[in-house]
DOSEDREN-913546 format. One line per 4 residues: their letters; for each residue x, y, z of C-alpha. Coordinates in steps of 0.02 Angstrom, whole numbers. Example, Ala and Ser with C-alpha at 12.3 -4.5 7.8 and 13.67 -1.06 7.14 Angstrom:
REM DOSEDREN-913546
AS	615 -225 390; 684 -53 357
REM end
This chain:
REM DOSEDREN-913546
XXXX	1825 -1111 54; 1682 -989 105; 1529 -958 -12; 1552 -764 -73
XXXX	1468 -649 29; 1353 -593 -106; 1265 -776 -94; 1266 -784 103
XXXX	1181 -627 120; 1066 -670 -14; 1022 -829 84; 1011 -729 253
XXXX	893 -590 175; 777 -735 100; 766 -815 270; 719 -635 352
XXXX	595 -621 216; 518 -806 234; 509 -759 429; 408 -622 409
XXXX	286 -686 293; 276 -834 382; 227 -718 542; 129 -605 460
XXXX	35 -738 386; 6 -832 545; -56 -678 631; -184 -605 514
XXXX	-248 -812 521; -230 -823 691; -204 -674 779; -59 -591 854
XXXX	-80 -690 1034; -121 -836 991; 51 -846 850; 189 -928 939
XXXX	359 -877 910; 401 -1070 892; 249 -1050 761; 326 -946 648
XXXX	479 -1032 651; 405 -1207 600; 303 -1137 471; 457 -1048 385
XXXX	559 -1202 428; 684 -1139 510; 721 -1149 719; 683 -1025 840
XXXX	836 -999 862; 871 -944 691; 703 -846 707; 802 -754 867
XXXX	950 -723 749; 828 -620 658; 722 -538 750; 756 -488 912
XXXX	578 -528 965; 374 -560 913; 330 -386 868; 495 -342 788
XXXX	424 -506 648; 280 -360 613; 398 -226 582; 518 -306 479
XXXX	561 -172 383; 606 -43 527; 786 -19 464; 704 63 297
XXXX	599 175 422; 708 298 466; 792 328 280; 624 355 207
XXXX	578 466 343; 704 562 308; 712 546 116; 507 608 143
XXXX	582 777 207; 744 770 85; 647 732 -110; 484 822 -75
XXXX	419 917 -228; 459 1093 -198; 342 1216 -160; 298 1062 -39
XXXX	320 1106 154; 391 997 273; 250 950 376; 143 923 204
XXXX	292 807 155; 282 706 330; 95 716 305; 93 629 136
XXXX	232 484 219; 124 451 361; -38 433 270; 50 295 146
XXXX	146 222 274; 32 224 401; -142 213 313; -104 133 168
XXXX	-157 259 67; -116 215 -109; -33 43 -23; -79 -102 -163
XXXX	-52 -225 -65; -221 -325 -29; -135 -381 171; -96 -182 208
XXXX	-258 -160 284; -278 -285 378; -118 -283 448; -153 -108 499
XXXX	-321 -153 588; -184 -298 668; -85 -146 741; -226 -57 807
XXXX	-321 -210 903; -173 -262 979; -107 -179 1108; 70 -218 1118
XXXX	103 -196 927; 17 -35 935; 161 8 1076; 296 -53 985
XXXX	249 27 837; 261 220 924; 405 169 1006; 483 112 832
XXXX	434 277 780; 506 387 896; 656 299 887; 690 391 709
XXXX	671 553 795; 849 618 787; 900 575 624; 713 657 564
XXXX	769 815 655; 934 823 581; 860 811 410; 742 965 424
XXXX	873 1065 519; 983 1041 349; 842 1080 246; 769 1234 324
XXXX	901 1308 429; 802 1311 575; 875 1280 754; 892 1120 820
XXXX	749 1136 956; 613 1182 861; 679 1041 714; 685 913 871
XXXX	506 962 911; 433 967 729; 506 783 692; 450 717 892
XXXX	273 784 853; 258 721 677; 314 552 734; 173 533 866
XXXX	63 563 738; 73 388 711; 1 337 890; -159 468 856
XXXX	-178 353 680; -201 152 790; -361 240 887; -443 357 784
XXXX	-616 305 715; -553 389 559; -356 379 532; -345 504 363
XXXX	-438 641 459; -322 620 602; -178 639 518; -248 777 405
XXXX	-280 874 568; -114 822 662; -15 892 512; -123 1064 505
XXXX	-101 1089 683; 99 1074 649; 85 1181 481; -21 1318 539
XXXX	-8 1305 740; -157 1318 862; -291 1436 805; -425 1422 937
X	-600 1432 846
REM end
């Protein structure tokens, strides 16, 4: 007989989520370059290969909740207060998720400045991003009506917000400004 498929996936989610505390333990200790992926694995104890089941590589261990991305993305756009524009919404999500703003927990920050010093995490993370472009655009065309063009361009530009937040001296004023420019468009002074 089989183990019901409730317990398996319980098992398989509490692996996931000993992998990437393991890893994001070992790289806030260590640092992202010097973490092996056979590293992460031992200190979980599990085998790389079971790591690879997982994750499909190093930086995906950062981002380990990617798949969650994209629904509160959308759900930012979707269940904002009314009165509430979009780009305010997108605003708000990116200053939480990216920031930390109002983030209580005490490894948010410096897994944020982890993002920012390291180069290919930093990548990965606007590429991860971007990749929720689509479905982002889909959701403010529903809400507002607007064509699908101007929705595409509103949800691409919001989302490279993100890369403006790993290399500005002061990520909350970046955004702030990012989302104005896309609320109010370019006023030169």
């Amino acid at each position: 007989m089989t183990a019901p498929i409730g317990r398996r996936e319980r098992k398989k989610a509490a692996t996931r989520q000993s992998l990437a505390d393991a890893a994001l333990n070992l790289f806030l200790a260590h640092g992202y370059d010097r973490v092996t992926l056979r590293d992460v694995a031992e200190a979980a104890d599990v085998s790389t290969t079971t790591l690879l089941k997982h994750f499909p590589g190093k930086e995906a261990l950062v981002f380990d909740e990617e798949a969650d991305q994209e629904a509160r993305l959308v759900a930012a756009v979707r269940d904002r207060a009314p009165g509430q524009s979009v780009p305010q919404a997108l605003c708000a999500h990116v200053k939480r998720t990216r920031i930390g703003e109002r983030n209580p927990d005490p490894r948010f920050a410096p897994l944020v400045e982890l993002v920012r010093n390291t180069p290919a995490l930093s990548e990965y993370s606007r590429r991860m991003w971007i990749r929720h472009q689509g479905a982002l655009a889909r959701a403010i065309a529903e809400d507002s009506g607007a064509d699908d063009l101007r929705c595409a361009a509103l949800a691409r530009f919001a989302l490279e917000v993100s890369a403006l937040v790993d290399h500005a001296d002061d990520p909350g004023r970046a955004v702030d400004a990012a989302f104005d420019l896309l609320e109010h468009g370019w006023q030169a002074r």
